[in-house]
PDB file as gemmi writes it, atoms N, CA and C in Angstrom:
CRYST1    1.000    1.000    1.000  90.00  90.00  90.00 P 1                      
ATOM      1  N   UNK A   1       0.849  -1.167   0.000  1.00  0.00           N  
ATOM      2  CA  UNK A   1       0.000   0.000   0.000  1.00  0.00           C  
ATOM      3  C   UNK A   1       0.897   1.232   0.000  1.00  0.00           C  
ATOM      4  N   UNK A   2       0.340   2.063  -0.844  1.00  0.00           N  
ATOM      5  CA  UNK A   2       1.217   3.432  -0.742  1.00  0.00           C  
ATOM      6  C   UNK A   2      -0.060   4.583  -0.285  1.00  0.00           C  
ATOM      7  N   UNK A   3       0.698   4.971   0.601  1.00  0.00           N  
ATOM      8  CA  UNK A   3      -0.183   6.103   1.130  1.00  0.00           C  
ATOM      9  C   UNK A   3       0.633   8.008   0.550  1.00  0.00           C  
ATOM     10  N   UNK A   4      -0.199   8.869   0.488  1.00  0.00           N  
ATOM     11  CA  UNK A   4       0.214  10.235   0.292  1.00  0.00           C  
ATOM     12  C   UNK A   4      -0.976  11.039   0.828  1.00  0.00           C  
ATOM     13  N   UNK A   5      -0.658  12.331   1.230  1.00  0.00           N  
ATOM     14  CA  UNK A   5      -2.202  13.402   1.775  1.00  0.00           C  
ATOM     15  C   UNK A   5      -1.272  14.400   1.983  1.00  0.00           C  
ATOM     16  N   UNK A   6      -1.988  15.302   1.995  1.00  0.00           N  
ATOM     17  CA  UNK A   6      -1.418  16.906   1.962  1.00  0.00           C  
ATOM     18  C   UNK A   6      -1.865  17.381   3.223  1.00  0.00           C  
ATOM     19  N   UNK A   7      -1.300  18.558   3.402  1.00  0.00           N  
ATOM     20  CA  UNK A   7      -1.688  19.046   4.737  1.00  0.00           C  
ATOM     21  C   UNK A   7      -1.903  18.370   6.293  1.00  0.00           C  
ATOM     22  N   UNK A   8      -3.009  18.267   6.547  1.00  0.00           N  
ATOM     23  CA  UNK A   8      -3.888  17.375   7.868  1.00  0.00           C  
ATOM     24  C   UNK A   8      -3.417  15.629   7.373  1.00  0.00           C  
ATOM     25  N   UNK A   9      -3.602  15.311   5.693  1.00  0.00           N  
ATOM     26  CA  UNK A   9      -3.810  14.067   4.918  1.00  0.00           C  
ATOM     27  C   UNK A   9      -2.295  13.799   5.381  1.00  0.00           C  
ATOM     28  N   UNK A  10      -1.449  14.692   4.796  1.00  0.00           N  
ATOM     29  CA  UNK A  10       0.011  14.350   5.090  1.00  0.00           C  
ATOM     30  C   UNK A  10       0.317  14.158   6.509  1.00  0.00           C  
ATOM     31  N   UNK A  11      -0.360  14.864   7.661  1.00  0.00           N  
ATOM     32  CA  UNK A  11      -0.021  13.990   9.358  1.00  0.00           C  
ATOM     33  C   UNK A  11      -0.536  12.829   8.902  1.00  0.00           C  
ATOM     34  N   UNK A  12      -1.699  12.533   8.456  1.00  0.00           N  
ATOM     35  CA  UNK A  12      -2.396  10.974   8.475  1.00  0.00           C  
ATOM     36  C   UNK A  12      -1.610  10.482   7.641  1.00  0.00           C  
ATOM     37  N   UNK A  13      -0.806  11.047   6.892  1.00  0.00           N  
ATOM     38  CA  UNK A  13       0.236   9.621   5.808  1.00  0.00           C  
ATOM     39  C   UNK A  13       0.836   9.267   6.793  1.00  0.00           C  
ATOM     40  N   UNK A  14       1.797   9.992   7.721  1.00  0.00           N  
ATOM     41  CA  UNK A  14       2.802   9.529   8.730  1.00  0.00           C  
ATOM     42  C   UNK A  14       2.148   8.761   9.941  1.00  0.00           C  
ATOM     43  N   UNK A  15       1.100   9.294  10.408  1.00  0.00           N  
ATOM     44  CA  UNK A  15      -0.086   8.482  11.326  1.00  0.00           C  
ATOM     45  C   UNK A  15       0.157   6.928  10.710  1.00  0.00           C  
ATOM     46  N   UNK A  16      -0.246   6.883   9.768  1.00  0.00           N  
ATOM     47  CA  UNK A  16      -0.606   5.314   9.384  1.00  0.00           C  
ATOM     48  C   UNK A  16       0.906   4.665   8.948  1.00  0.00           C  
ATOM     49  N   UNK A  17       1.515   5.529   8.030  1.00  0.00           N  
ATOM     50  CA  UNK A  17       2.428   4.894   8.031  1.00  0.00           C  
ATOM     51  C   UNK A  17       3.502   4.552   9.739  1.00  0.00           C  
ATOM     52  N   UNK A  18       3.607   5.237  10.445  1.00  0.00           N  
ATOM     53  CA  UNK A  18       3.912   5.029  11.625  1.00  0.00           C  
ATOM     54  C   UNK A  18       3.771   4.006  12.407  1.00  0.00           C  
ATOM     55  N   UNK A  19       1.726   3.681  12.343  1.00  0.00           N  
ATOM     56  CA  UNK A  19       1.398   2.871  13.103  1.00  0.00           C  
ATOM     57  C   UNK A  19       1.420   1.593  12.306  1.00  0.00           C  
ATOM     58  N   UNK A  20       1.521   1.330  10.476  1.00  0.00           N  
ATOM     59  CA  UNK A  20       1.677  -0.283  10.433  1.00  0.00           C  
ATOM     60  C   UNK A  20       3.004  -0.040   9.403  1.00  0.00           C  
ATOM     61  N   UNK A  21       4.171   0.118   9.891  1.00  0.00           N  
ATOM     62  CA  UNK A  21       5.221   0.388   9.060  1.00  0.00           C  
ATOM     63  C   UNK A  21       5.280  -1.128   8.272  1.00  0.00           C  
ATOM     64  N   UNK A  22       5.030  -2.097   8.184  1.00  0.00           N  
ATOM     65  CA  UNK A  22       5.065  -3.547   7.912  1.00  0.00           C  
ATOM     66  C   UNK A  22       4.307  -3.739   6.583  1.00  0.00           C  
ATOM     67  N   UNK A  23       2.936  -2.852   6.709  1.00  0.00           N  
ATOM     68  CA  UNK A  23       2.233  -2.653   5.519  1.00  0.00           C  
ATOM     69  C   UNK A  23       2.012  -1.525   4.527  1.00  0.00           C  
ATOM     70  N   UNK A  24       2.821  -0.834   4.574  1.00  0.00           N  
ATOM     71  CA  UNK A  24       3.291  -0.030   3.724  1.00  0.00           C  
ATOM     72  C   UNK A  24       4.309   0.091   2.947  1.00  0.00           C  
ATOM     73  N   UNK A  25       4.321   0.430   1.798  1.00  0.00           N  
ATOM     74  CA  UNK A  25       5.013   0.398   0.888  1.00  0.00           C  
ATOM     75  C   UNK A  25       6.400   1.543   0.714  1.00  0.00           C  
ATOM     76  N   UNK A  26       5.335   2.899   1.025  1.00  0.00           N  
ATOM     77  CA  UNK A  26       6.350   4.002   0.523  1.00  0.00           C  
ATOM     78  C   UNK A  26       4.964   4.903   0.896  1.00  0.00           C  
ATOM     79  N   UNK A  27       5.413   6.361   1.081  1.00  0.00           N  
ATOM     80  CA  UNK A  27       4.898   7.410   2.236  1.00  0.00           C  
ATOM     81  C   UNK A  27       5.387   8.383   1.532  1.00  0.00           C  
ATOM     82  N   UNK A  28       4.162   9.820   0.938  1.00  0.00           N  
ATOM     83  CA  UNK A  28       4.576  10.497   0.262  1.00  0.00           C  
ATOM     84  C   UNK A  28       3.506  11.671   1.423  1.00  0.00           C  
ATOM     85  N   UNK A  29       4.132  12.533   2.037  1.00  0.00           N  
ATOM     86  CA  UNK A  29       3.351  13.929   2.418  1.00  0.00           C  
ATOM     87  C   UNK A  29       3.997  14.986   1.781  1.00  0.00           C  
ATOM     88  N   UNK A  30       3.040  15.797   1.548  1.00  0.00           N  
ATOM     89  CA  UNK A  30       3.245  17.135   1.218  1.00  0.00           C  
ATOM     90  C   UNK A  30       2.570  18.468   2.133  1.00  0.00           C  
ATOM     91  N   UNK A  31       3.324  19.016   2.634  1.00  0.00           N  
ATOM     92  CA  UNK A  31       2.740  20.279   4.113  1.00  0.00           C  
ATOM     93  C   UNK A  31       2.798  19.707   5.026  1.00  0.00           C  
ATOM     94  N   UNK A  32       2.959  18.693   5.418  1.00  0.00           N  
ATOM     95  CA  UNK A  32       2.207  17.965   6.577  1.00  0.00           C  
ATOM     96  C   UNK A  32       3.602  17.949   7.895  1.00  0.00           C  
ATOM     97  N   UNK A  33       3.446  16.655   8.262  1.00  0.00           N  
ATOM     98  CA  UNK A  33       4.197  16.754   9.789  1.00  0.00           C  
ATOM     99  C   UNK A  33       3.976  15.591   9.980  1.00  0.00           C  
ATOM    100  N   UNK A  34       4.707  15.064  11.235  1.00  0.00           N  
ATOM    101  CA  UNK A  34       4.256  13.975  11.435  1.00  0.00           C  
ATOM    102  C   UNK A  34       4.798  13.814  13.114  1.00  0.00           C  
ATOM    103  N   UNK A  35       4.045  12.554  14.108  1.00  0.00           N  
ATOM    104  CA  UNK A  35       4.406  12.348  15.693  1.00  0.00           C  
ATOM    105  C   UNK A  35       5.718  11.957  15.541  1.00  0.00           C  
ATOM    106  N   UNK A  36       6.490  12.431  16.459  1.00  0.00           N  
ATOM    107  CA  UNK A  36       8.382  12.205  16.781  1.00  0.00           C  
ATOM    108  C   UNK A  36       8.296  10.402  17.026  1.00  0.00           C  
ATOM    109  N   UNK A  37       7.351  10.480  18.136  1.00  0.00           N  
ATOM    110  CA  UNK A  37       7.189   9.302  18.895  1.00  0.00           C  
ATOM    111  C   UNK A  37       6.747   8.133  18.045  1.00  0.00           C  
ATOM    112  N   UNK A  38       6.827   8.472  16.693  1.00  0.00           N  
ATOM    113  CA  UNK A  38       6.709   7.430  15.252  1.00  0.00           C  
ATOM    114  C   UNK A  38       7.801   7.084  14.901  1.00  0.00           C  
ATOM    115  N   UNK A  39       9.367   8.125  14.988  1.00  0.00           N  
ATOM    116  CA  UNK A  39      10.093   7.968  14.099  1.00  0.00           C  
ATOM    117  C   UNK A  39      11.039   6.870  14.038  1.00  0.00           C  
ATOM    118  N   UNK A  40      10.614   5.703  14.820  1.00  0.00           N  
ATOM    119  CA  UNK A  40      11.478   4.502  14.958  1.00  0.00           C  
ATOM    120  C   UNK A  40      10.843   3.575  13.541  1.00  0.00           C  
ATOM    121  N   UNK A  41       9.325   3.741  14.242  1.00  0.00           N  
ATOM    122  CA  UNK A  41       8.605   3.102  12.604  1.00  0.00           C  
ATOM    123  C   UNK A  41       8.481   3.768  11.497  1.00  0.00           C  
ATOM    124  N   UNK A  42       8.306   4.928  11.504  1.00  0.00           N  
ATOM    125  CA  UNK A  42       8.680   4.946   9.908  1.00  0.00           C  
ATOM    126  C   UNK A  42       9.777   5.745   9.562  1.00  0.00           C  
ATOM    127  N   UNK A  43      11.009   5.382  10.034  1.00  0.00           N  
ATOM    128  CA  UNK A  43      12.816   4.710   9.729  1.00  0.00           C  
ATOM    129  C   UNK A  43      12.752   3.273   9.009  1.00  0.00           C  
ATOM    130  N   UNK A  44      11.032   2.323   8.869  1.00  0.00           N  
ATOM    131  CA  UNK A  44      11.095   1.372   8.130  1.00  0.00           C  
ATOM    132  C   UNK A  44      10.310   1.691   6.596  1.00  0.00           C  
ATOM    133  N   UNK A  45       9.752   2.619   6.569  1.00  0.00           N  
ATOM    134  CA  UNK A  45       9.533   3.082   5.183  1.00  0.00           C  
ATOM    135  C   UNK A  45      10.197   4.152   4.692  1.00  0.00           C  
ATOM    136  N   UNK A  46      10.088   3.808   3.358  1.00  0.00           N  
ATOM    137  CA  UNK A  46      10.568   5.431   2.730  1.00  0.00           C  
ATOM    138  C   UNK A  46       9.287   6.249   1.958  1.00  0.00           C  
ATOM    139  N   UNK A  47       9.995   7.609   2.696  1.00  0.00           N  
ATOM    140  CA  UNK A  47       9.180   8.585   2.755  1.00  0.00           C  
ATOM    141  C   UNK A  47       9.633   9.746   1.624  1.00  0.00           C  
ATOM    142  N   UNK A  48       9.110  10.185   0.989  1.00  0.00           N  
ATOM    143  CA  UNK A  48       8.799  11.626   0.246  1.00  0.00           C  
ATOM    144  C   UNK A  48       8.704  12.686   1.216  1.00  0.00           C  
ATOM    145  N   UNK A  49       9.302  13.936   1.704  1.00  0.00           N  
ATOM    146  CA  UNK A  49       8.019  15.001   1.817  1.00  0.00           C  
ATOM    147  C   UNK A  49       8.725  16.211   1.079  1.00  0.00           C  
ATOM    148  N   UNK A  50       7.784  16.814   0.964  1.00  0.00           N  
ATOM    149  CA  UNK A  50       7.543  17.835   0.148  1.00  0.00           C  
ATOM    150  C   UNK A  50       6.766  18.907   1.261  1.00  0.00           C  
ATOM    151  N   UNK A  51       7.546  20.079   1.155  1.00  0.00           N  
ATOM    152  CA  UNK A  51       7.249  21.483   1.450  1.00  0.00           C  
ATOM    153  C   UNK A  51       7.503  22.794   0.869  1.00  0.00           C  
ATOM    154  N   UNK A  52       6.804  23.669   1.445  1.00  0.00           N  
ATOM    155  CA  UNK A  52       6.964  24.806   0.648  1.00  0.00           C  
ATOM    156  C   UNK A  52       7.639  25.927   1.697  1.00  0.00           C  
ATOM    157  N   UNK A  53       8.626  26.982   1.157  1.00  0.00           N  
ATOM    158  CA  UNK A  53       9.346  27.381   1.877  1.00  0.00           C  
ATOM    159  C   UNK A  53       8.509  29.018   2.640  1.00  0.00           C  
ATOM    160  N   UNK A  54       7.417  29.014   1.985  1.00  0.00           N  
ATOM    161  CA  UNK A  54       6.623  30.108   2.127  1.00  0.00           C  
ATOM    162  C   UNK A  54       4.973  29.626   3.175  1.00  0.00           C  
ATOM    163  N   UNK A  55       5.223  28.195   3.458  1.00  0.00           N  
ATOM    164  CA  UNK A  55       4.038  27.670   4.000  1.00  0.00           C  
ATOM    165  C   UNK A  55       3.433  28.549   5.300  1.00  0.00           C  
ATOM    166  N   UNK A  56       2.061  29.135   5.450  1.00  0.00           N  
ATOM    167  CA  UNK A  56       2.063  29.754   6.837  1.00  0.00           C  
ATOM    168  C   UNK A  56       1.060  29.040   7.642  1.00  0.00           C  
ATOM    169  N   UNK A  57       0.445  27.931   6.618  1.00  0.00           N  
ATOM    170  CA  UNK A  57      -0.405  27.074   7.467  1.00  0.00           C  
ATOM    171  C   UNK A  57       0.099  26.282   8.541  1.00  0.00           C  
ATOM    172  N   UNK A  58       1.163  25.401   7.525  1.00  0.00           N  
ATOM    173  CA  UNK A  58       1.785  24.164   8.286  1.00  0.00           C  
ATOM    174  C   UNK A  58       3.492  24.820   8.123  1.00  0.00           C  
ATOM    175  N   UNK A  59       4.043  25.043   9.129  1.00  0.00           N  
ATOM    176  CA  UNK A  59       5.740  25.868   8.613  1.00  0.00           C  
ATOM    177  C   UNK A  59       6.252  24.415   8.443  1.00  0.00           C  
ATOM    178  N   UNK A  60       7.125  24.703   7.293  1.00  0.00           N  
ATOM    179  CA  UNK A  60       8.535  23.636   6.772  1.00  0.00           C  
ATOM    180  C   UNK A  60       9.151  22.926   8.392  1.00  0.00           C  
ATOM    181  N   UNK A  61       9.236  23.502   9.351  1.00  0.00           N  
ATOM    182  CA  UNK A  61       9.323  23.223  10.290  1.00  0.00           C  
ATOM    183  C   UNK A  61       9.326  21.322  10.654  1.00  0.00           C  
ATOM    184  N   UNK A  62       7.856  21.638  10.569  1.00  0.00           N  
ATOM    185  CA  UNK A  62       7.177  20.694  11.162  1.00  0.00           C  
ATOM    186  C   UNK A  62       7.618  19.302   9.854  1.00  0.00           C  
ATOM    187  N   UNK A  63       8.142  19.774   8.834  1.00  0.00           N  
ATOM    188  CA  UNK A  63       8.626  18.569   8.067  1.00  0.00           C  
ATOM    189  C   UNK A  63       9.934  18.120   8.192  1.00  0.00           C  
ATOM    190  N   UNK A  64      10.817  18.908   8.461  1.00  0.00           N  
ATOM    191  CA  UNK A  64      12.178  18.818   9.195  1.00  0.00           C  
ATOM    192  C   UNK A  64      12.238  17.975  10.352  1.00  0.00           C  
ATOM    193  N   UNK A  65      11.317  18.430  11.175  1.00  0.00           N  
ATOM    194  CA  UNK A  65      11.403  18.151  12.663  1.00  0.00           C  
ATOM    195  C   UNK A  65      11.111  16.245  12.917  1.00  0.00           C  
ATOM    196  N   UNK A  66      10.481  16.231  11.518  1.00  0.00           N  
ATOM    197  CA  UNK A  66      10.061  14.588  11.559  1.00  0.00           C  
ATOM    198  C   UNK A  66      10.499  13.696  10.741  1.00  0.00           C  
ATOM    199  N   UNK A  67      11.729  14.469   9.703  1.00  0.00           N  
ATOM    200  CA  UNK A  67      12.491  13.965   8.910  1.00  0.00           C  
ATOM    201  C   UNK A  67      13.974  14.061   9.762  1.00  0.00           C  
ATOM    202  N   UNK A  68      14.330  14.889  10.654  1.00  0.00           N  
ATOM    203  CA  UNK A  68      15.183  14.791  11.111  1.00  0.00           C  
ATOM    204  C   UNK A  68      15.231  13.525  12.576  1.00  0.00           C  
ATOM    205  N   UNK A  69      13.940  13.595  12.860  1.00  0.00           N  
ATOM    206  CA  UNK A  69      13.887  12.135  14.400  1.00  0.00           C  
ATOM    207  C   UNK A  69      13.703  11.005  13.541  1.00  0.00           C  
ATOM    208  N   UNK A  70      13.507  10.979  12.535  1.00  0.00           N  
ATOM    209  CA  UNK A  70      13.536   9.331  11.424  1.00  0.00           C  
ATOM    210  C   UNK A  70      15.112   8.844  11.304  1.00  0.00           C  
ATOM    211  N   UNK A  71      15.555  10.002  11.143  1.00  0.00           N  
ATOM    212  CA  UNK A  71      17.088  10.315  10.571  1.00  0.00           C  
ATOM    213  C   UNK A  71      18.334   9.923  11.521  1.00  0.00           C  
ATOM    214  N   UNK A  72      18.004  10.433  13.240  1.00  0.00           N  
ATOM    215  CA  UNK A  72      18.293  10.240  14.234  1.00  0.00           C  
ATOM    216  C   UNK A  72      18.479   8.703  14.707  1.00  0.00           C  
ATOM    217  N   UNK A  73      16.777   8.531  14.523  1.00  0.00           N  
ATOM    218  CA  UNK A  73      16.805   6.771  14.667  1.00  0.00           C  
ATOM    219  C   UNK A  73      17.615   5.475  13.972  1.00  0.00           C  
ATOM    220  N   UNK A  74      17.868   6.394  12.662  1.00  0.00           N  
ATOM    221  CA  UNK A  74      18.506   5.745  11.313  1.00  0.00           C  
ATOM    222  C   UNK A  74      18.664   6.258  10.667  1.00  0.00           C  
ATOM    223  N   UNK A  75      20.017   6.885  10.321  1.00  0.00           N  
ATOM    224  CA  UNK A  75      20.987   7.633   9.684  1.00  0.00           C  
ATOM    225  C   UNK A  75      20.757   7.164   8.130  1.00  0.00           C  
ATOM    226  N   UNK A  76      20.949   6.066   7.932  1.00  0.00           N  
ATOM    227  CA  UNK A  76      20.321   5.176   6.861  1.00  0.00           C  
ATOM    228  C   UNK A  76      18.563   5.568   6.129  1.00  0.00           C  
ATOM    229  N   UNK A  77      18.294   5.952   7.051  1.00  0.00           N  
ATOM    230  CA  UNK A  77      16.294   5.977   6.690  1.00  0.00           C  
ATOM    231  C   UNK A  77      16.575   6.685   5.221  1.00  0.00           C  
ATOM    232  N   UNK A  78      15.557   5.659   4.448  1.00  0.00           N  
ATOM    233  CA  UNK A  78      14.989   6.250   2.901  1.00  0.00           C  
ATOM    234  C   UNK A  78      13.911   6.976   3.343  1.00  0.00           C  
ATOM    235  N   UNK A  79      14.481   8.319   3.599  1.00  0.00           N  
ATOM    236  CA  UNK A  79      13.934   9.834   3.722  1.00  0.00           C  
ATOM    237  C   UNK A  79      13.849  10.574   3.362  1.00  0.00           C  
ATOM    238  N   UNK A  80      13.554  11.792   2.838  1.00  0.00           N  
ATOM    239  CA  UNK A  80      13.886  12.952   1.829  1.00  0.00           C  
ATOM    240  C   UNK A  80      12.684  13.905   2.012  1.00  0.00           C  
ATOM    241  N   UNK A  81      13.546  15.177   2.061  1.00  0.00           N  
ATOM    242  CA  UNK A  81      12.523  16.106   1.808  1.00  0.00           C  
ATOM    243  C   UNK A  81      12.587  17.231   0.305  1.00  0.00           C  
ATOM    244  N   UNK A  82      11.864  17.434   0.200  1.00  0.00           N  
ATOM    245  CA  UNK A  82      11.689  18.195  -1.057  1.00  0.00           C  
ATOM    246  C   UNK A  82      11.524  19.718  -1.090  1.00  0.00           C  
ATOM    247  N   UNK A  83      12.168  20.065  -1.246  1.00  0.00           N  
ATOM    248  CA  UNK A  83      12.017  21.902  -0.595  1.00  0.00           C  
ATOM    249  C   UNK A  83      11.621  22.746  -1.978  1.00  0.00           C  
ATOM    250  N   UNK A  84      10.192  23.297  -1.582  1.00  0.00           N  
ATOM    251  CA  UNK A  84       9.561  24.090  -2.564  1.00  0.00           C  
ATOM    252  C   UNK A  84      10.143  25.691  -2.678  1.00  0.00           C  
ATOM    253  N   UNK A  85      11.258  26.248  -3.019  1.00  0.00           N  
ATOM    254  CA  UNK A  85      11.318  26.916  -2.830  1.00  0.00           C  
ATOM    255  C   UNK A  85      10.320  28.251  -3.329  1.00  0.00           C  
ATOM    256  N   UNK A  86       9.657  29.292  -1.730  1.00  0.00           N  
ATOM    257  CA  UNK A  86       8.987  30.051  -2.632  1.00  0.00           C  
ATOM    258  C   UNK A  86       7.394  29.294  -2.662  1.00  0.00           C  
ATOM    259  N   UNK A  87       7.554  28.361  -2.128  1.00  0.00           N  
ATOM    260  CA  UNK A  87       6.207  26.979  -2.058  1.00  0.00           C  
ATOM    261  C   UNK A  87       5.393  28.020  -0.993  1.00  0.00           C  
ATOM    262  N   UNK A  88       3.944  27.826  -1.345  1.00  0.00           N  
ATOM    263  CA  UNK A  88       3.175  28.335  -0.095  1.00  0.00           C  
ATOM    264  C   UNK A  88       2.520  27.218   0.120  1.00  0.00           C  
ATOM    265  N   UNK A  89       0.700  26.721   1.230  1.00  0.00           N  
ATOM    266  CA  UNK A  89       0.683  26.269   2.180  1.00  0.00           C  
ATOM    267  C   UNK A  89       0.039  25.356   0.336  1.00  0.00           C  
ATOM    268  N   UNK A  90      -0.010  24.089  -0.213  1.00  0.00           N  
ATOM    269  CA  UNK A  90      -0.334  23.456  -1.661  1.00  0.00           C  
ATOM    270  C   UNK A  90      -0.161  23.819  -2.934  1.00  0.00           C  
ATOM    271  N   UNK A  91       1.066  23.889  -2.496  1.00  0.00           N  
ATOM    272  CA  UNK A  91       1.872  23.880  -3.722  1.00  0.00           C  
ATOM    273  C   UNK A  91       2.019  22.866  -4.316  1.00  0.00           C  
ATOM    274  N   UNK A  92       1.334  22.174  -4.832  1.00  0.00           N  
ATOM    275  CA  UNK A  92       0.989  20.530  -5.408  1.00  0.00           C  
ATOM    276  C   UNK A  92       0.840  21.085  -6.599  1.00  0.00           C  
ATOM    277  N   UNK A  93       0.360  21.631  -7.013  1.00  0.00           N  
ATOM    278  CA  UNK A  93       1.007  21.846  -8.570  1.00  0.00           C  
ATOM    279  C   UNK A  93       2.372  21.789  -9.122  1.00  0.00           C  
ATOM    280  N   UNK A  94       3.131  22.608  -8.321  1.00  0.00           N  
ATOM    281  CA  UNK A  94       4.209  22.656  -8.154  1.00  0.00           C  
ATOM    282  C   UNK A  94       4.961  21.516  -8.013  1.00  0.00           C  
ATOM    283  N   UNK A  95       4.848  20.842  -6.732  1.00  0.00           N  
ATOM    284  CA  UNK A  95       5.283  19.566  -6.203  1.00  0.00           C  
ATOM    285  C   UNK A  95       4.927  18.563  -7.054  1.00  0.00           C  
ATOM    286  N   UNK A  96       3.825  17.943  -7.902  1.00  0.00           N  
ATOM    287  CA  UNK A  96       3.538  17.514  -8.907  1.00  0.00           C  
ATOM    288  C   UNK A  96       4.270  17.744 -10.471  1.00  0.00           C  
ATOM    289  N   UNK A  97       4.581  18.727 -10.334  1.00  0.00           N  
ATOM    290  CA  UNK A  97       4.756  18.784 -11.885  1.00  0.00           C  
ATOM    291  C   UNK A  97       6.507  18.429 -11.955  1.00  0.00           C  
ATOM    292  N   UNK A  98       7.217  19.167 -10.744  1.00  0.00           N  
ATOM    293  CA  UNK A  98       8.383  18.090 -10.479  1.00  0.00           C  
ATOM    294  C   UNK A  98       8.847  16.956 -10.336  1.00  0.00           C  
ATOM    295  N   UNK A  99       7.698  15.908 -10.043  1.00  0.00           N  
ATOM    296  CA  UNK A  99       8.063  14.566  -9.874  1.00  0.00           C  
ATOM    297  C   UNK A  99       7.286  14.264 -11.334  1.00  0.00           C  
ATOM    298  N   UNK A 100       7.033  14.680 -12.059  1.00  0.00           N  
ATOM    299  CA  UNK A 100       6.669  14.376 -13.419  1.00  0.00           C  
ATOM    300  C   UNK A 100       5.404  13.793 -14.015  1.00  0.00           C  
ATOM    301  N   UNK A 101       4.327  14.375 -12.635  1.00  0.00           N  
ATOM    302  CA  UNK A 101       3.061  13.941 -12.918  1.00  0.00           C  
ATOM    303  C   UNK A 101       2.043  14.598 -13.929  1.00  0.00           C  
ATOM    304  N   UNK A 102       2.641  16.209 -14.007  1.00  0.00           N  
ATOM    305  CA  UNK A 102       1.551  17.135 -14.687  1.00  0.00           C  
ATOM    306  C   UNK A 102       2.347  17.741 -16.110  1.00  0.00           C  
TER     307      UNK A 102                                                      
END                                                                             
């Protein structure tokens, strides 16, 4: 299963991916964030995220902060973030048309 959600969707990618790291495939948020107290389990998936550097909903912050305790756990973790530069709070057009969807 591959999960992705934006914003609120993107905590719930990391939510789920967090809670069944076993059944997931690969974890794509964009804006989002995710619980610290996850980042042992999903250090077993690899994750996408994508932010925008202009976000005032959700700040870049909060994608760092949960790419960096994955990172902590496992230096190794297939992690990555994607920095929109100039990105505000769905920039999915944007973020989309870079990974070569649009």
């Amino acid at each position: 299963v591959y999960v992705c959600g934006m914003s609120l969707g993107g905590y719930g990618t990391m939510e789920v991916a967090g809670k069944y790291p076993d059944r997931i495939a690969a974890a794509v948020a964009i804006c989002g964030g995710g619980n610290i107290a996850n980042a042992a389990n999903l250090s077993k998936v690899p994750i996408w995220l994508h932010h925008g550097t202009r976000d005032r909903i959700v700040p870049i912050s909060e994608s760092k902060k949960i790419m960096n305790a994955i990172k902590k756990v496992d230096p190794d973790a297939e992690v990555s973030l994607n920095i929109i530069k100039g990105g505000t709070h769905g920039s999915v057009r944007k973020t989309l048309s870079q990974i070569g969807h649009l």
